[in-house]
DRENVOVO-338250 format. One record per residue: residue in three letters; x, y, z of N, C-alpha, C, CB in turn; residue number from 1. Coordinates in nm, 2 decimals, always signed. Glycine has a CB too. Example, Ala and Ser with C-alpha at 12.3 -4.5 7.8 and 13.67 -1.06 7.14 Angstrom:
REM DRENVOVO-338250
["ALA",[+1.32,-0.57,+0.78],[+1.23,-0.45,+0.78],[+1.32,-0.33,+0.78],[+1.13,-0.45,+0.90],1]
["SER",[+1.28,-0.22,+0.71],[+1.37,-0.11,+0.71],[+1.29,+0.00,+0.79],[+1.41,-0.06,+0.57],2]
END
This chain:
REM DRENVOVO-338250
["UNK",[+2.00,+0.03,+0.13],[+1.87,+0.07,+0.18],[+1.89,+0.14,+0.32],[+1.78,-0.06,+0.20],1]
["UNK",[+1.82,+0.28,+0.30],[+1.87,+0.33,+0.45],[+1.75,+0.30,+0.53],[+1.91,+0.49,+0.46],2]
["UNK",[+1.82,+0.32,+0.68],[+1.65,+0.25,+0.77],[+1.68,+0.28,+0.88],[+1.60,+0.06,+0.79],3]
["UNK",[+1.58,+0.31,+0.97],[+1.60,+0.38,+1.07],[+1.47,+0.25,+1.20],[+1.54,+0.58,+1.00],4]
["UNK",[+1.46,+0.28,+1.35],[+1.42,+0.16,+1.41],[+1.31,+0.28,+1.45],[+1.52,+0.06,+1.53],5]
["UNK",[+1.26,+0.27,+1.40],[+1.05,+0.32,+1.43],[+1.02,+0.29,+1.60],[+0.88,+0.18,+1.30],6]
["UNK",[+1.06,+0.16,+1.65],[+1.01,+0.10,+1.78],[+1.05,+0.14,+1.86],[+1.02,-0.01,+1.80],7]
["UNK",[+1.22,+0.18,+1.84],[+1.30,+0.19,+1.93],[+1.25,+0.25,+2.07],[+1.40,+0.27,+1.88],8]
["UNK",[+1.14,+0.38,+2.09],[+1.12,+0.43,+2.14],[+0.99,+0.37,+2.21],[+1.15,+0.53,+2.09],9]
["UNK",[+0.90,+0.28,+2.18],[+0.82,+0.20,+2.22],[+0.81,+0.16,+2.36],[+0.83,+0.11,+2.15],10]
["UNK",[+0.74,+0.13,+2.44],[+0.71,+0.04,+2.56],[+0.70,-0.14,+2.51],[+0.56,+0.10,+2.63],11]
["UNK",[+0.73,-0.26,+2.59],[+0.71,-0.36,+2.53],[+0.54,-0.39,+2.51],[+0.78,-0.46,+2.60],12]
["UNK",[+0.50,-0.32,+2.59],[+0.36,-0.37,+2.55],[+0.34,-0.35,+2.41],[+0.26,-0.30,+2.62],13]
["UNK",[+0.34,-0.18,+2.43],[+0.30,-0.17,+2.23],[+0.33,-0.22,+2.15],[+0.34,-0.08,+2.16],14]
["UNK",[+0.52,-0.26,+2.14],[+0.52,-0.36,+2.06],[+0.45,-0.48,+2.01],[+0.59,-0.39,+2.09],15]
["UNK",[+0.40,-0.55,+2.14],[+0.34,-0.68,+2.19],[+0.15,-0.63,+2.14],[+0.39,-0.72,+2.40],16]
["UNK",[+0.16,-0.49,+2.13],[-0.04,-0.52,+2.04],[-0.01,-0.42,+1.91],[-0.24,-0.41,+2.16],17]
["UNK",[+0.10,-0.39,+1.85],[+0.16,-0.38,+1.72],[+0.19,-0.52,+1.66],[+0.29,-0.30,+1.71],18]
["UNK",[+0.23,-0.60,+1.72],[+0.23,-0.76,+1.68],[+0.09,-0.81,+1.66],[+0.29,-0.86,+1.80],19]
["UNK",[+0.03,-0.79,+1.82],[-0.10,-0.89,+1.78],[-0.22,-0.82,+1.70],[-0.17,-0.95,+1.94],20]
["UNK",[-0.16,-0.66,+1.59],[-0.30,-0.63,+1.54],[-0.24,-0.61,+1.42],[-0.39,-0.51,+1.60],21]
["UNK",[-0.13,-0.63,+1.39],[-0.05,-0.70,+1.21],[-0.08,-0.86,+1.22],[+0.18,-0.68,+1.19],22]
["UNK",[-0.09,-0.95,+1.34],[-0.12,-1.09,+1.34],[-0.29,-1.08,+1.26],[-0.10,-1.16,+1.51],23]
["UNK",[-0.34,-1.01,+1.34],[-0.49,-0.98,+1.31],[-0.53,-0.94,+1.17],[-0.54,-0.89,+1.40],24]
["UNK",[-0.40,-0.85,+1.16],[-0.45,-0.77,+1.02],[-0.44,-0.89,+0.87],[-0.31,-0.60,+1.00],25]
["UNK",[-0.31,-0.96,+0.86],[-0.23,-1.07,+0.79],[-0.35,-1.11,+0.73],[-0.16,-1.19,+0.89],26]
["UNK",[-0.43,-1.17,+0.78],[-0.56,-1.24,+0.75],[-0.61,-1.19,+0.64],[-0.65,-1.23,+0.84],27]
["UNK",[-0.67,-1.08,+0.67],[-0.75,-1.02,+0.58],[-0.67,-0.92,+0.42],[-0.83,-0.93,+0.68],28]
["UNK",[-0.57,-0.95,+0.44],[-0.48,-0.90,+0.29],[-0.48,-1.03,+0.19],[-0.28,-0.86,+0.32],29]
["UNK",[-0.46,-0.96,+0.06],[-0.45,-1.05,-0.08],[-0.35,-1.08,-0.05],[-0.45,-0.99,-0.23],30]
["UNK",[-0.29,-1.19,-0.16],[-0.11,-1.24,-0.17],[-0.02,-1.15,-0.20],[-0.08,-1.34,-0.29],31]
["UNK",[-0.07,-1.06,-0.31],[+0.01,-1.00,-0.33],[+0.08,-0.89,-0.22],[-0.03,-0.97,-0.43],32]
["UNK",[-0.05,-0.83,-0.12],[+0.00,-0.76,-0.08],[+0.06,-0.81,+0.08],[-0.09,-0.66,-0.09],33]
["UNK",[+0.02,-0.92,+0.10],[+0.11,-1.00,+0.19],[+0.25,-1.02,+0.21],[+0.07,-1.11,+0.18],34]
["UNK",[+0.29,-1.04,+0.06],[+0.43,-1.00,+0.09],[+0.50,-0.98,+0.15],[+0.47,-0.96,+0.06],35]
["UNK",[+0.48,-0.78,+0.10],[+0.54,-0.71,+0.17],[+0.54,-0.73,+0.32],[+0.51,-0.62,+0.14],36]
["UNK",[+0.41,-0.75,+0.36],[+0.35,-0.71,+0.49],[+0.41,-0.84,+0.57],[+0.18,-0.68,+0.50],37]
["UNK",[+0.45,-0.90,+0.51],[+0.52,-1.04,+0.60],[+0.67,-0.99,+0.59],[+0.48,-1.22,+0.52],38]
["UNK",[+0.75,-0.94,+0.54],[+0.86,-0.91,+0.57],[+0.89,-0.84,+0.66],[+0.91,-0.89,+0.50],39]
["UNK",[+0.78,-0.72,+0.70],[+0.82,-0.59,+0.80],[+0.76,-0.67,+0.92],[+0.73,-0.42,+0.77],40]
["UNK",[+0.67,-0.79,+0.92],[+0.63,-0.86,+1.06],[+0.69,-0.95,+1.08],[+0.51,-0.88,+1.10],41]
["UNK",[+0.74,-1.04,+1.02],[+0.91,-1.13,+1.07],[+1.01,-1.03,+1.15],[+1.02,-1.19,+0.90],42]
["UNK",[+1.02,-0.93,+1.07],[+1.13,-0.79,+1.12],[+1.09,-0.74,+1.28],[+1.11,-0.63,+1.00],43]
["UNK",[+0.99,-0.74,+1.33],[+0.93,-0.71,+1.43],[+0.93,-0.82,+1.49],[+0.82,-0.67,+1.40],44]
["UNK",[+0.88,-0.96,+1.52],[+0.86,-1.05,+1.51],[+1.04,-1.12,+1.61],[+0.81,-1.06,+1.36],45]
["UNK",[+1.12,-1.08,+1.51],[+1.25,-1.17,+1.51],[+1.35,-1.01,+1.61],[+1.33,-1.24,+1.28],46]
["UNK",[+1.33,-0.91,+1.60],[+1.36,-0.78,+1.67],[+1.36,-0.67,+1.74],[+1.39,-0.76,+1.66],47]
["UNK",[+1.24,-0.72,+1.77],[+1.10,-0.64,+1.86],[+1.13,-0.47,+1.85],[+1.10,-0.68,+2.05],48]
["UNK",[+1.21,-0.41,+1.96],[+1.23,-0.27,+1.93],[+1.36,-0.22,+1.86],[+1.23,-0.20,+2.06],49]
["UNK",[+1.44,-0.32,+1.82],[+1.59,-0.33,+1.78],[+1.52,-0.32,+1.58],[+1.69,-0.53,+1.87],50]
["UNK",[+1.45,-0.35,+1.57],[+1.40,-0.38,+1.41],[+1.39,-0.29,+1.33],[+1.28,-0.43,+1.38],51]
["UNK",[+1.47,-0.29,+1.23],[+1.56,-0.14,+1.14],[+1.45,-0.21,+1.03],[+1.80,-0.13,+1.10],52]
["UNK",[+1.32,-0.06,+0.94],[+1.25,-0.01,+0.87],[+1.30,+0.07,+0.79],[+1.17,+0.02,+0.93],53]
["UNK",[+1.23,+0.02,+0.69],[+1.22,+0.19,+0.59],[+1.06,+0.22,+0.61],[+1.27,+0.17,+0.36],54]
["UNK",[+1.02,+0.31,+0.53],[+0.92,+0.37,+0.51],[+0.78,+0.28,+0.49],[+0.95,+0.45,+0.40],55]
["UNK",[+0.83,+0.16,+0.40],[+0.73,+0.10,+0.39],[+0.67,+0.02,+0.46],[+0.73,+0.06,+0.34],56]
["UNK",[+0.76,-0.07,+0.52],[+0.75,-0.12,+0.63],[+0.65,-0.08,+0.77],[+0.87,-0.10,+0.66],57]
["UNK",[+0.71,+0.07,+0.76],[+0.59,+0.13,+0.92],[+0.49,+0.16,+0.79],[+0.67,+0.34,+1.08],58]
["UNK",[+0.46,+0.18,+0.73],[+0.36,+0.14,+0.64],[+0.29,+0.02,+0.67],[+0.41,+0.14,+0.53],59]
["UNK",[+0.31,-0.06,+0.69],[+0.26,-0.16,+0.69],[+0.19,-0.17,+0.84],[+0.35,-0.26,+0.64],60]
["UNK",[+0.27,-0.16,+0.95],[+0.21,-0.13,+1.11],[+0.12,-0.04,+1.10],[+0.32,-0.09,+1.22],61]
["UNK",[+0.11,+0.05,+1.04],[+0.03,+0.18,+1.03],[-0.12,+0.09,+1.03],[+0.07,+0.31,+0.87],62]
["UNK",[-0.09,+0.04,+0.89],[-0.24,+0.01,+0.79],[-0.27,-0.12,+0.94],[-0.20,-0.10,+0.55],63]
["UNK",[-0.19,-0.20,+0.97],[-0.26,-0.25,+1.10],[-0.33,-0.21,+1.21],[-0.19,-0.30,+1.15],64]
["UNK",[-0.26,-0.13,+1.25],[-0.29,+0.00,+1.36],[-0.45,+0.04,+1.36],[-0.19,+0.16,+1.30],65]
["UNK",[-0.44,+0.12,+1.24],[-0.56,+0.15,+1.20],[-0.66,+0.06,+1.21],[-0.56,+0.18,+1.08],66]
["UNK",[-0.62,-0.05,+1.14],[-0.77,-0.15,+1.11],[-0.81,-0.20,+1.25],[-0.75,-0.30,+1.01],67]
["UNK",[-0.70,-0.19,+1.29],[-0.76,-0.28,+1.42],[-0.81,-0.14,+1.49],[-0.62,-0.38,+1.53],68]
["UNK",[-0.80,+0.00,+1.50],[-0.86,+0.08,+1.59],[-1.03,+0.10,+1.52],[-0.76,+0.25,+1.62],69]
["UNK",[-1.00,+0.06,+1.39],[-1.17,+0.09,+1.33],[-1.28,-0.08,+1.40],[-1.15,+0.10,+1.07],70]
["UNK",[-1.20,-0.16,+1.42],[-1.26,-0.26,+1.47],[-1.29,-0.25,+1.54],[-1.23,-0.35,+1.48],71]
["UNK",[-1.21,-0.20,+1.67],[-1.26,-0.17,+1.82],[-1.40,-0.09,+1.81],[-1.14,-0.08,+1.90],72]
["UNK",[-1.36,+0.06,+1.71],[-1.45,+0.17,+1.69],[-1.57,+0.10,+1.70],[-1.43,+0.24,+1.56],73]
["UNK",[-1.59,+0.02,+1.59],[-1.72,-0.04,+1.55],[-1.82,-0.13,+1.68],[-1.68,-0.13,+1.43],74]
["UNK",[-1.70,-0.21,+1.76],[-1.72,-0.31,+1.85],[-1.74,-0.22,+1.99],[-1.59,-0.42,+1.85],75]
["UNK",[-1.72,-0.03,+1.95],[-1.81,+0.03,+2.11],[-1.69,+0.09,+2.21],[-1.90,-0.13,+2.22],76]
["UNK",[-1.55,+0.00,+2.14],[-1.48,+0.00,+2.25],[-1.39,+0.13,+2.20],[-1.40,-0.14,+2.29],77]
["UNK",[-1.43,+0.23,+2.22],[-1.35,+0.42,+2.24],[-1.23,+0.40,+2.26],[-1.41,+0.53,+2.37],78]
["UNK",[-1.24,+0.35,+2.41],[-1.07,+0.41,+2.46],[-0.98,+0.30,+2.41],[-1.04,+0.42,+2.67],79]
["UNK",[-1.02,+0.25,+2.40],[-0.91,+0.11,+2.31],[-0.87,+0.17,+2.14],[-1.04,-0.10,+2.29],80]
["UNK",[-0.97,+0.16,+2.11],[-0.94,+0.30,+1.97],[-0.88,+0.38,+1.98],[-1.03,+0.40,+1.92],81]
["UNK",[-0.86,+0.49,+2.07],[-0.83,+0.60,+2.08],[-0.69,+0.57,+2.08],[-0.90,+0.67,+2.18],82]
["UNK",[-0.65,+0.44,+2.13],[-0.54,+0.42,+2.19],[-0.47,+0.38,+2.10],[-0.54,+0.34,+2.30],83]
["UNK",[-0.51,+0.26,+1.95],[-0.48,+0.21,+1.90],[-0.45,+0.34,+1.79],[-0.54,+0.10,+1.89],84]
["UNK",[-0.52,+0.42,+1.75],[-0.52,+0.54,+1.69],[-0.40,+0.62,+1.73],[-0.66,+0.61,+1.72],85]
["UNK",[-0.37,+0.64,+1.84],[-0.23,+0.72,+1.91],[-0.11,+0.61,+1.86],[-0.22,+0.74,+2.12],86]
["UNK",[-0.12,+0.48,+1.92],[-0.02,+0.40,+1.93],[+0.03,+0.45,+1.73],[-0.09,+0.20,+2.00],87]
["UNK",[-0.06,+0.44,+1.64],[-0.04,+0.45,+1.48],[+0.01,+0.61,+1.45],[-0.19,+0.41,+1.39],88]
["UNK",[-0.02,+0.73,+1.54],[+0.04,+0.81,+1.56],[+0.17,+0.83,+1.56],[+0.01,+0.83,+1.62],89]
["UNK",[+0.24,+0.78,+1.68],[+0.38,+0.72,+1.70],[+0.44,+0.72,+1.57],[+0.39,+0.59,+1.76],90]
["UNK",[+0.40,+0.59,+1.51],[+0.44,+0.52,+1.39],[+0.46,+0.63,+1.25],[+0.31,+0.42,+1.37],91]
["UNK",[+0.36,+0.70,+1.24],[+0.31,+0.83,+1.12],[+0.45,+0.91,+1.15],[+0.12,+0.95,+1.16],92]
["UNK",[+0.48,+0.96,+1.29],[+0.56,+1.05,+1.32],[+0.67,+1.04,+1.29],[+0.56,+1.08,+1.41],93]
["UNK",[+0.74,+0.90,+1.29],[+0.88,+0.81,+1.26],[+0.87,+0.85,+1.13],[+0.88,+0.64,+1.30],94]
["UNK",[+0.75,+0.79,+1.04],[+0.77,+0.80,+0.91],[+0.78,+0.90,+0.88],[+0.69,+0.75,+0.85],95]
["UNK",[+0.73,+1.05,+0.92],[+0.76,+1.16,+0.84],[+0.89,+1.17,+0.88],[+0.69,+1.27,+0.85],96]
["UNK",[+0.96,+1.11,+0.99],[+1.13,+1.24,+1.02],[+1.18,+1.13,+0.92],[+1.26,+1.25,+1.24],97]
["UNK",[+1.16,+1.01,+0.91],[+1.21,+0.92,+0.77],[+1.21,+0.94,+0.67],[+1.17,+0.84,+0.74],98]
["UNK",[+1.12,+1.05,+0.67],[+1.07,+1.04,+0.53],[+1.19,+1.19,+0.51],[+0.85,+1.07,+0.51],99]
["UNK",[+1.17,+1.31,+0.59],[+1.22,+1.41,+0.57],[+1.37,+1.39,+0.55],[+1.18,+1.49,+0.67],100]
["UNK",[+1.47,+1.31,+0.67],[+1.56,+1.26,+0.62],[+1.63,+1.20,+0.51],[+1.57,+1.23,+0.68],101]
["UNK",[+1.57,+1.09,+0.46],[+1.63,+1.01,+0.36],[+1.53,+1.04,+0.24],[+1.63,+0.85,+0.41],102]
["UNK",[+1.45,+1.16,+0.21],[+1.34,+1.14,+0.10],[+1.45,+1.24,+0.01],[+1.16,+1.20,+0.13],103]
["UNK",[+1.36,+1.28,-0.11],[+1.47,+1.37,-0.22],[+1.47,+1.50,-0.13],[+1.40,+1.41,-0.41],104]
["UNK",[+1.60,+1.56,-0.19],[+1.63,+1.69,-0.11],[+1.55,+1.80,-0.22],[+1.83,+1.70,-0.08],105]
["UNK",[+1.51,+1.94,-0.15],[+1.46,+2.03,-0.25],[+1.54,+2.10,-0.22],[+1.32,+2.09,-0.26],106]
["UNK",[+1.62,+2.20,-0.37],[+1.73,+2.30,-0.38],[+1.61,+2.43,-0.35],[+1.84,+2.30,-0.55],107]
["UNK",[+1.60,+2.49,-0.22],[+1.52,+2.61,-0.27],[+1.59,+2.72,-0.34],[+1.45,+2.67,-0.18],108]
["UNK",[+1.71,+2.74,-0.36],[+1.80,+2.83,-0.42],[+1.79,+2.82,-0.57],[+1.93,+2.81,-0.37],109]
["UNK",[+1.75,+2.69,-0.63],[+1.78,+2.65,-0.74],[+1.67,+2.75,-0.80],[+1.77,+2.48,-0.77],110]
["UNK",[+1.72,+2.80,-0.98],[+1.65,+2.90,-1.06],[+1.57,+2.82,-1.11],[+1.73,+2.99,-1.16],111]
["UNK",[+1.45,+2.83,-1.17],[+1.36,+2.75,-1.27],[+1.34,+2.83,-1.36],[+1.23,+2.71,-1.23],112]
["UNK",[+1.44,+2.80,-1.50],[+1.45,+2.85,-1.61],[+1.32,+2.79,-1.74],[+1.60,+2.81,-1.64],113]
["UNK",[+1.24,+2.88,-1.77],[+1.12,+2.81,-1.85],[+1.16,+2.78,-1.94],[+1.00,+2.87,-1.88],114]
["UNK",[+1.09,+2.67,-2.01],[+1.13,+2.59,-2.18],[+1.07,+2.62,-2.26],[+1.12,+2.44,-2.22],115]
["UNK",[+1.15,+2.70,-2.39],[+1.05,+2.73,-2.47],[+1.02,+2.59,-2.59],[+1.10,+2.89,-2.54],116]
["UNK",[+0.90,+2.59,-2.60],[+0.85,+2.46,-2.69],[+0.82,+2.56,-2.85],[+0.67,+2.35,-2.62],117]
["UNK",[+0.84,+2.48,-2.92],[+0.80,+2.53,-3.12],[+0.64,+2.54,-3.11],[+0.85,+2.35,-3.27],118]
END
């Protein structure tokens, strides 16, 4: 499994309301999808900016991220949104160089020979 640390670059605070809005978020997921979402927040949890992710993982802080900036949204509070909205930014941005790095490689050189069918 290759993995890269999404946080590394974080302030402790962020860490510390990426915790408390996956603590918040926990709640409101099925079992099934708890799972997952409890392994990437033990990981966080047990190695704050030190905590080696794959893709799914900041997947999972994202979908927190979010919920919690649409809560605020709703509750009036803008700049707290706005913030929680950036802070999930961060996160999105990790995932794409993650993604770009370790995802399938495209040959653009490669020929695309058509198939003929009967």
């Amino acid at each position: 499994m290759i993995n890269c640390k999404p946080l590394a670059h974080l302030k402790h605070i962020e860490i510390g309301q990426i915790i408390q809005a996956m603590h918040c978020y926990r709640d409101n997921l099925k079992l099934s999808e708890s799972c997952v979402f409890d392994i990437s927040f033990k990981n966080i949890l047990n190695n704050h900016c030190l905590a080696k992710m794959d893709g799914m993982q900041m997947k999972s802080i994202i979908d927190a991220l979010n919920w919690r900036a649409m809560k605020l949204m709703y509750l009036g509070e803008y700049e707290r949104f706005i913030y929680y909205r950036c802070l999930s930014g961060k996160i999105v941005s990790s995932l794409k160089v993650f993604q770009e790095v370790n995802g399938p490689k495209i040959n653009k050189n490669a020929v695309c020979t058509p198939i003929q069918t009967a």
